[in-house]
N, C-alpha and C positions, 0 to 999 in steps of 0.2 A: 816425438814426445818432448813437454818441456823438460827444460835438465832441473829447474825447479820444481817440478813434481806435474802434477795434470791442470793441464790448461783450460780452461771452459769455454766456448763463448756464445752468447744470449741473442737471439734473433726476436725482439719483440717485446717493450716494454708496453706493457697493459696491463692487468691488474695482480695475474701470475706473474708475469716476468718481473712487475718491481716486487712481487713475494719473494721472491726466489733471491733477487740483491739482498732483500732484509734477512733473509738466513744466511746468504755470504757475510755479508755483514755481523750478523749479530753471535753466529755460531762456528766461524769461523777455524776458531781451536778445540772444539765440539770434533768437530767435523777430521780434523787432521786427527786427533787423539784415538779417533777410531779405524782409521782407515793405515795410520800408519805413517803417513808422507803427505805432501802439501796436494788440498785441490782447489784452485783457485779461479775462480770467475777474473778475466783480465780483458773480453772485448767485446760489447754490447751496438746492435744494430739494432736502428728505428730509424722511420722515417721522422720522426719527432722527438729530438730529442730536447727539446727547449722549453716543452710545460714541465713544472715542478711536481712530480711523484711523491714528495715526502721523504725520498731517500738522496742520500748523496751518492753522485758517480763519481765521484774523484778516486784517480786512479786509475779507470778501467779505459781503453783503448773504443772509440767513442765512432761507428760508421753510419750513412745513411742508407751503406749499399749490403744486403747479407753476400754480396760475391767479395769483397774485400774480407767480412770474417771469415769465411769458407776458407779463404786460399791463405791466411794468417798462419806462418809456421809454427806459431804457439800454441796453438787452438788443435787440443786430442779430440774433443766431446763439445759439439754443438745440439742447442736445446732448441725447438722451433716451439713460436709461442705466438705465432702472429694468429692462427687459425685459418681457418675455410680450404679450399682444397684446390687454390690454384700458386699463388705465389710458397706459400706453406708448401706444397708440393715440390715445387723449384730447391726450396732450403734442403727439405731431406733426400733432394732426389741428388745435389751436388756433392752434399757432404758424406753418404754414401759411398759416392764413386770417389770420392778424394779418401775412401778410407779412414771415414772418422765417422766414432760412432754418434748415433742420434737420441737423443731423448726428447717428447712429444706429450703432450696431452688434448692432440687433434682428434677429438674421436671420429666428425667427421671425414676426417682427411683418412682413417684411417679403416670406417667405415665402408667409405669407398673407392680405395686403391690401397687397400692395405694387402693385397694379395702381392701386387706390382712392386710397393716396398718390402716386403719380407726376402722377397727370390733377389729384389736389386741386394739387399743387405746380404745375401747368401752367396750371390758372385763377387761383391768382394771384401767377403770376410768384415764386415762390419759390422757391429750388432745395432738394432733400434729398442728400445723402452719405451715405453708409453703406460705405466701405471696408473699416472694422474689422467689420464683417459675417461677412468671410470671408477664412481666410487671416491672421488678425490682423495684424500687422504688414508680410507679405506684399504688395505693390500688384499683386493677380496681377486686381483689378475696373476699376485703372483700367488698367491693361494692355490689356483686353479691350475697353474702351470706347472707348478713346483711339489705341493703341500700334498695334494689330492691327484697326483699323476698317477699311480699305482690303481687306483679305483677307476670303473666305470662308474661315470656319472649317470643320472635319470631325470633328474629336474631340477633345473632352478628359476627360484623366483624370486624378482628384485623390486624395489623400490627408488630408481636410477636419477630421480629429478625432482630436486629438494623445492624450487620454485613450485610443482602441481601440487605437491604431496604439502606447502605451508598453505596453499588454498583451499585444500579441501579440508586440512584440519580448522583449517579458521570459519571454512564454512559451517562444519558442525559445530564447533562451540561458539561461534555468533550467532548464528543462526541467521546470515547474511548470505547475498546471490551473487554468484559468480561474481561479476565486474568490480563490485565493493572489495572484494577480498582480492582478486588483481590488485586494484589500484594499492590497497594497503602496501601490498605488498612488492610492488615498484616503490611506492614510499619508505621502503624499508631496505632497498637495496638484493631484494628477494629473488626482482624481476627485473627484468631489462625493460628499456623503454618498448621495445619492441618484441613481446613476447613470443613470438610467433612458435620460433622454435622447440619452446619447450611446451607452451600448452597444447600444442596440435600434435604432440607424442615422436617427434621428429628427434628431438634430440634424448628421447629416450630409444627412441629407434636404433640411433646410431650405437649406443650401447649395446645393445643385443647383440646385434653384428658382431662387435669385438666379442662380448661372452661366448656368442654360439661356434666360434673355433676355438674356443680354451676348453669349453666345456665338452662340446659333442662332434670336434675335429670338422665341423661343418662351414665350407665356406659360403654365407651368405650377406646382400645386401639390402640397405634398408626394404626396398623394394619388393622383396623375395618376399615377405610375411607381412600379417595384416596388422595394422598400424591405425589406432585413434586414441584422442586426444581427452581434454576435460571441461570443451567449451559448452556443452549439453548440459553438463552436470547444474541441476536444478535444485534450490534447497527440498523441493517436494521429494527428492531422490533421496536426500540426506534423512528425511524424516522418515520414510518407508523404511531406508536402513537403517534406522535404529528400532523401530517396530520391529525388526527381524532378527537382531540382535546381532546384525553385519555393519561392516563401516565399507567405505567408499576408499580404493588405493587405485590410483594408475599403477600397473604391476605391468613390467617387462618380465614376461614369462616364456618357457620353455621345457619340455619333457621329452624324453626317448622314447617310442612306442614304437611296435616290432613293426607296423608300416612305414616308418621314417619319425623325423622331428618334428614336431607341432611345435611352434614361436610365436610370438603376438606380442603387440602392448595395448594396452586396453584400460578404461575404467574399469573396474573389480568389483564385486561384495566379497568379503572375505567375512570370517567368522570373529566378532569382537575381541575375545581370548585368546589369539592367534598372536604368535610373537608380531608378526608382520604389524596386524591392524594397533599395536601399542607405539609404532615409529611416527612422533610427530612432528609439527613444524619442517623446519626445511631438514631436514635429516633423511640419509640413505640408508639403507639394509637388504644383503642379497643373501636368500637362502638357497644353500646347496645339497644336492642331496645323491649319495652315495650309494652304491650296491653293497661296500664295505664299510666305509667310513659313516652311512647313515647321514644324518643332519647335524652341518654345521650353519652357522649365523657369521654375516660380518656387517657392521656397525657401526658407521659414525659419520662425521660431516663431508657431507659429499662434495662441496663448493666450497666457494671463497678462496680470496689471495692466500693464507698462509697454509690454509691445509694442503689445499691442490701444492704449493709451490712444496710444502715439507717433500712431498710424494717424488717431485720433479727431482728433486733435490736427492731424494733415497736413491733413486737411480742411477743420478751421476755416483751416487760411490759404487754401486756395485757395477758401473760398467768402468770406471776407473780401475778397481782391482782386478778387473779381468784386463783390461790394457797393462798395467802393471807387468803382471801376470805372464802375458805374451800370450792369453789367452781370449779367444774369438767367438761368438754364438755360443757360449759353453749349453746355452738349451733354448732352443730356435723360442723364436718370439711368441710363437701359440701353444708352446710345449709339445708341438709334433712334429716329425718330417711329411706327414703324409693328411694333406685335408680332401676330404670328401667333396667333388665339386658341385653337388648338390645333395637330395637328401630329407629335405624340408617339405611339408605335406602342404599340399593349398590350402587355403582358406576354407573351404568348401567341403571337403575332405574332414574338416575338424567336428568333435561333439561337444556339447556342455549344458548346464542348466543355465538356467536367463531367467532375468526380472527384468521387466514389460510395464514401463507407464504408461497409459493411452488417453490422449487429450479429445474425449469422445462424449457425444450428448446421452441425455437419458437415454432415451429412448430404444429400447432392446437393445442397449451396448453389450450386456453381459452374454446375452443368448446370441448374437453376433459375433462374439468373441469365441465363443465355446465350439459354434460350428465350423468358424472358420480352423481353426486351431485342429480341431476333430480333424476333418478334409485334410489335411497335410500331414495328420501321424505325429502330430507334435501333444506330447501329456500336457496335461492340466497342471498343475500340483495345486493350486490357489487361486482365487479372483476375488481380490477385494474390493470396495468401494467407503475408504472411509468417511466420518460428514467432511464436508470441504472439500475433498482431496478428489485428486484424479483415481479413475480405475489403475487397479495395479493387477498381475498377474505373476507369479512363476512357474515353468514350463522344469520337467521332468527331463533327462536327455533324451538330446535332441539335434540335430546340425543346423545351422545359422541359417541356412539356403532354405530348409521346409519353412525354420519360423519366418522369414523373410517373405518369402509364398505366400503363409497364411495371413500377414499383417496385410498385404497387398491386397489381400480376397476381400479383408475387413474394410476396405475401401477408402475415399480421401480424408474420411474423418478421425482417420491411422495415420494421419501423413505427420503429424506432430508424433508420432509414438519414439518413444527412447527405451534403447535397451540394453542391459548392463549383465554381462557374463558374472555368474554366482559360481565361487573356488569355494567347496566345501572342505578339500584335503588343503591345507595349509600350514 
């Protein structure tokens, strides 16, 4: 331990990691005033450290190797901030075994060998945080872990990816197509040059993963549950929904059913009126929902350098005072000792209602639709055809595999068809 109070040191300057200097920086006696004793960022590794960030380093102990900060006898609490899951992995898997705690906002990293570091952190007594994981500045992890340990949970449903969820709000109040509302929104710092990750449900994927062991003790990867994106989403989808009096959310979602967990991320219709469908622009919100505790909401900016880094930053004190302390794991990382090593219900296995666009010609579309739909056991509820507009459809429950069946009977002139899961309990 430093003899000046807890040491920090920073593996990754990128847009979190220089937030996280700006709160050393700015809050400095904030930050001591509450905790008690000094906790001070003092040794920052990058492979770059010569572009200008806007913040000054002076002072802080300056590496281009994270094996130099690791082995730093000053350094109690090392933060990895580089991301992706292979060097990121090297940082927390060192600083672990050198007994020093981690703190993370790899949801990746921790998506998929977060199982690997929890047990390394439990051999040797080192804790990991990962807050800013998810939710950025949101405490909707340690909520789960902590707040709502006592209850059995049942469902929760999130809004986990501020870059989809600013495009589909922009698409319905522009009333602009997908690519338009991208672009805006790379021009806005919204979106990455390379969006891949977050509009193809990837990086809301990884989210779940982390939720689905806080919430339902379940250990799963992306992989394990079905996962799409918002590249389909057509303003003709946007109009429909509001015909319907639904809006359009990518929802990382999950429920307990007495067969197992059912998980997914998906484009949504969800019910106008519904807290969820009023969260706009890039903003997050994950509803939990309780056997005891009922429904609570957590709410607010899910991204960006200063909030993710505020979160980074909560961390370090509370793993600080447990080092203090001389206290270890005071409450394992998923708030259990015991995960489920599976659990999860296939894709297949799952039911729901569905709205059905089908890019189909006149000619007996509707009577085509109706037998093919019939032959599979899949209900009606609606088939509309407005002027202009494609046929639209929603289907009564149902499992994805019969509607899938019958869109395939309705033949290649189905091959355009788009289908979008309708949550009516929201």
């Amino acid at each position: 331990m430093a003899s000046s109070g807890i040491g920090v040191g920073l593996v990754g300057l990128g847009t979190i990691g220089t937030g996280v200097v700006r709160v050393f920086r700015e809050h400095a006696d904030e930050i001591e005033a509450r905790l008690g004793f000094p906790l001070r960022l003092a040794h920052i590794a990058d492979v770059d450290l010569e572009t200008d960030r806007g913040v000054s380093l002076e002072g802080y102990r300056l590496s281009r190797d994270f094996k130099a900060l690791v082995e730093d006898e000053a350094i109690d609490l090392v933060v990895e901030l580089i991301g992706g899951t292979t060097i990121a992995a090297q940082v927390v898997t060192s600083a672990l075994e050198a007994g020093k705690g981690v703190v993370t906002a790899n949801k990746a990293l921790l998506a998929h060998k977060g199982a690997e570091i929890y047990a390394l952190a439990e051999t040797h007594g080192a804790p990991v945080a990962f807050e800013a994981s998810v939710g950025g500045t949101i405490p909707v992890l340690r909520a789960l872990r902590e707040g709502l340990c006592a209850d059995r949970l049942f469902a929760l449903r999130g809004i986990v990816n501020g870059t989809c969820n600013y495009i589909l709000s922009s698409m319905e109040s522009d009333g602009e197509p997908y690519e338009a509302c991208l672009k805006r929104a790379q021009e806005l710092g919204y979106a990455e040059a390379d969006p891949t990750f977050d509009v193809d449900g990837t990086d809301s994927a990884h989210k779940l993963a982390i939720l689905l062991g806080l919430a339902f003790g379940v250990h799963a990867r992306p992989g394990d549950f079905y996962s799409r994106g918002i590249q389909l989403i057509a303003p003709a989808d946007i109009r429909a929904a509001r015909r319907m009096g639904l809006r359009i959310k990518l929802l990382a979602s999950a429920r307990r059913l007495d067969t197992g967990v059912e998980a997914r991320v998906e484009p949504t219709l969800i019910p106008t009126g519904s807290v969820l469908a009023g969260v706009d622009g890039s903003m997050n919100a994950i509803e939990v929902r309780g056997k005891m505790s009922g429904p609570t909401l957590y709410y607010g900016a899910g991204a960006g350098s200063l909030p993710t880094a505020s979160a980074v930053v909560a961390d370090l004190m509370e793993l600080a005072r447990a080092r203090r302390l001389g206290v270890a794991l005071r409450v394992p990382p998923l708030g259990t000792h015991r995960l489920e090593p599976s659990g999860l219900l296939s894709s297949d296995q799952e039911r729901g209602e569905y709205f059905v666009r089908l890019e189909l010609g006149e000619e007996d579309r509707s009577r085509r639709v109706s037998v093919a739909l019939a032959e599979h056991g899949v209900p009606l509820v609606s088939l509309e055809s407005p002027p202009g507009e494609d046929l639209t459809l929603t289907t009564g429950e149902t499992s994805r595999a019969a509607l899938d069946s019958a869109l395939a009977l309705i033949g290649s002139a189905a091959s355009a068809s788009h289908v979008i899961r309708i949550e009516k309990e929201i």
